[in-house]
C-alpha positions in Angstrom: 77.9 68.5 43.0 81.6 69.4 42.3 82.9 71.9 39.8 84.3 68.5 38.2 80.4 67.4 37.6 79.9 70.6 36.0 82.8 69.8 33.6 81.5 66.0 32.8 77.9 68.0 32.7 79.2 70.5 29.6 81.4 67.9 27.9 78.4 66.0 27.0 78.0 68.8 24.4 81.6 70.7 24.1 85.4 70.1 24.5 87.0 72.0 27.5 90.9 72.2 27.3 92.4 72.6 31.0 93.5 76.3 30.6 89.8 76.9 29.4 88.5 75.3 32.4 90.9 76.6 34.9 90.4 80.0 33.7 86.6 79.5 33.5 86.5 78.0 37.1 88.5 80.8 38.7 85.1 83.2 37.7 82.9 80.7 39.6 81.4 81.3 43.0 79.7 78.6 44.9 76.4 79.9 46.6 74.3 78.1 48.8 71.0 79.7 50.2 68.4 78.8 52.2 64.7 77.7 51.3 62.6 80.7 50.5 65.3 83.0 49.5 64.6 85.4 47.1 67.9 85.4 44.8 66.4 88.6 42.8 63.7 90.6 43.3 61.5 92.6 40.7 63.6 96.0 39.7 66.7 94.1 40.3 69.4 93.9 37.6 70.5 90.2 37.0 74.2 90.0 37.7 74.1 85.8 37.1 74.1 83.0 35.7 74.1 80.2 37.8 73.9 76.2 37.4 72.6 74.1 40.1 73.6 71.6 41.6 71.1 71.0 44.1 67.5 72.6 45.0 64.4 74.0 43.1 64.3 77.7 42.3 60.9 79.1 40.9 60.2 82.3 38.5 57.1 84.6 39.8 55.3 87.5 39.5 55.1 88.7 43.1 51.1 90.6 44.0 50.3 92.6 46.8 48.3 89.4 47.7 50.2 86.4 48.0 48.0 84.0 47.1 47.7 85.9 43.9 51.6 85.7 42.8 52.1 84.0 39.2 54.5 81.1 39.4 56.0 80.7 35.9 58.9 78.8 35.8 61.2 75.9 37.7 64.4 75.3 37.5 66.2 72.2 38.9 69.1 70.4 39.6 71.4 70.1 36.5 69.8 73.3 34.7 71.1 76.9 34.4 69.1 79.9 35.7 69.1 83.3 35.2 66.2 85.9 35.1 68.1 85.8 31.5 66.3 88.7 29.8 67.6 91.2 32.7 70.9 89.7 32.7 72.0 90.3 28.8 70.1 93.4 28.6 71.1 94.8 32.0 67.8 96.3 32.8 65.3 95.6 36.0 63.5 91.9 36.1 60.4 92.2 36.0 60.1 89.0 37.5 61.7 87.8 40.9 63.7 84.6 41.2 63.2 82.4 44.8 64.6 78.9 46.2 62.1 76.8 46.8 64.5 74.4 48.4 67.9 74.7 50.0 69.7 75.4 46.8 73.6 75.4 45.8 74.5 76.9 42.8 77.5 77.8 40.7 77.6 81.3 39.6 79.4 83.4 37.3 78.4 86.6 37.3 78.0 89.0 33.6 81.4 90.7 34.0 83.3 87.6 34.7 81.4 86.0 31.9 82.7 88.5 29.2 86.3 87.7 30.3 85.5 84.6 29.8 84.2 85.2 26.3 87.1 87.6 25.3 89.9 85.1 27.0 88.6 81.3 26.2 88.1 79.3 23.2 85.1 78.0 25.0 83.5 81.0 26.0 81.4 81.7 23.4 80.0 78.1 23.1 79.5 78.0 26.6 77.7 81.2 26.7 75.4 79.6 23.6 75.1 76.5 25.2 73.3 78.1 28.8 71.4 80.9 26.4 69.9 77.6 24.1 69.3 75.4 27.3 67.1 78.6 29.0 65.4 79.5 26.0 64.2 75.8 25.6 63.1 76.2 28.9 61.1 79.0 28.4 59.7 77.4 24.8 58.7 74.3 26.4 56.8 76.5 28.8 55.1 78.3 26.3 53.9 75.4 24.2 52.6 73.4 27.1 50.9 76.6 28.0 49.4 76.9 24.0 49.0 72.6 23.1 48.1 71.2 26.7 45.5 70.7 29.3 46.5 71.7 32.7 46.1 67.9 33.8 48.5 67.6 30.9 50.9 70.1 32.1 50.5 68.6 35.5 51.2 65.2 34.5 54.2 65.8 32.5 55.7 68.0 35.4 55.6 64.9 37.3 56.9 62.4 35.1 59.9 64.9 34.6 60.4 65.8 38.1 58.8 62.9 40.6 60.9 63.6 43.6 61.5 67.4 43.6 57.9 68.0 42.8 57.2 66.8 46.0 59.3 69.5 47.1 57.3 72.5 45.5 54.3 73.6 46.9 50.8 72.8 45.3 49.9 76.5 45.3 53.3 76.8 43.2 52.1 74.2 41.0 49.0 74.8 40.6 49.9 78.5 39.3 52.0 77.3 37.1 49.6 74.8 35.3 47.6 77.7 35.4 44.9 76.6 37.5 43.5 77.2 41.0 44.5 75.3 43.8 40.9 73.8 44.1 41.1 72.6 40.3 44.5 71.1 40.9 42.8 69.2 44.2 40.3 67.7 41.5 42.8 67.0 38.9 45.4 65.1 41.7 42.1 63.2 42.5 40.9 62.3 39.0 44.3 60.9 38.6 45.5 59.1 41.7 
C-alpha cells in the first residue's frame, strides 16, 4: 500500500489539506521486516506508531518456555500498532511486539509525531484517531475475553480475518482464545 492509501484510509474519517499531509508524510518511514521479527522486545521503550499495510504482527508475553508465551493481541493489515501504553508514557513494554508475517509498515516515530501535533492542523485528530482505533482494539479484546466462549472468540476471529488467520499459527491462536492447543484441535473439529 502507498502513502496515498494511507491518505484515502484517514479521509474516511478527517480532512487532510496538502501542506498537512506533505508535512505529515515527510515524518514517515516505510519499514519492511521479515516473518518472526521481533519489532520490540519486553524492557524496550516504544518509539512507534506504525500502520500497516501488509502482514500480521501479534502482542505476547514472552516465558522462559515457549510454548508457555501469552499471545494477546493481532494486528492486521489497515490497523495501527503500537505497544501504545509504552509509547505515550515512554517507559519499558512489558509486552513484546513480533511479525507474524512478512510485514510493511508506515511508521512515525514519538518525536516526529509531536512535530506533527505542534505544526498541523491535523495532528491532533490524527493522533486521536490511531489512540481511539488501538484502544477499541484492546476493548474488543477484553469483552470477548469477559462475554464469549472461546469457540466464540474463535469463530469471530475467523469471520473477521479468514485469509490472514490462515497465516497465524494455531498455538498463537489458540493462546489468544485462551485455550490450549488440544481444546482448539476439538473446537476446529466440532465446527468444521
Amino acid at each position: 500500500m502507498s502513502i496515498v492509501n494511507i491518505r484515502t484510509y484517514l479521509e474516511q474519517t478527517l480532512t487532510i489539506d496538502d501542506s498537512d499531509w506533505n508535512f505529515f508524510t515527510s515524518k514517515l518511514v516505510l519499514r519492511k521486516v521479515k516473518k518472526r521479527t521481533q519489532l520490540l522486545k519486553v524492557g524496550e521503550v516504544e518509539n512507534y506508531i506504525s500502520f500497516i499495510t501488509k502482514g500480521v504482527v501479534r502482542f505476547f508475553i514472552p516465558k522462559e518456555e515457549k510454548e508457555k508465551e501469552i499471545t494477546f493481541g493481532f494486528c492486521f493489515k489497515d490497523e495501527f500498532v503500537s505497544a501504545y501504553d509504552s509509547f505515550l508514557t515512554r517507559s519499558s513494554s512489558l509486552y513484546a511486539l513480533e511479525a507474524l508475517t512478512n510485514t510493511e509498515m508506515w511508521s512515525i516515530s514519538y518525536k516526529d509525531l509531536q512535530e506533527v501535533y505542534k505544526k498541523t492542523k491535523i495532528g491532533n485528530t490524527l493522533g486521536r484517531l490511531s489512540s481511539e482505533r488501538l484502544y477499541l482494539i484492546k476493548s474488543k479484546r477484553e469483552q470477548s475475553l469477559l462475554n464469549e466462549t472461546a469457540e466464540e472468540r474463535y469463530l469471530n476471529l475467523f469471520d473477521e480475518r479468514p485469509k490472514l488467520i490462515k497465516e497465524i499459527p494455531l498455538k498463537y491462536i489458540a493462546s489468544y482464545i485462551g485455550v490450549t492447543a488440544q481444546a482448539l484441535s476439538r473446537i476446529r473439529k466440532r465446527i468444521s
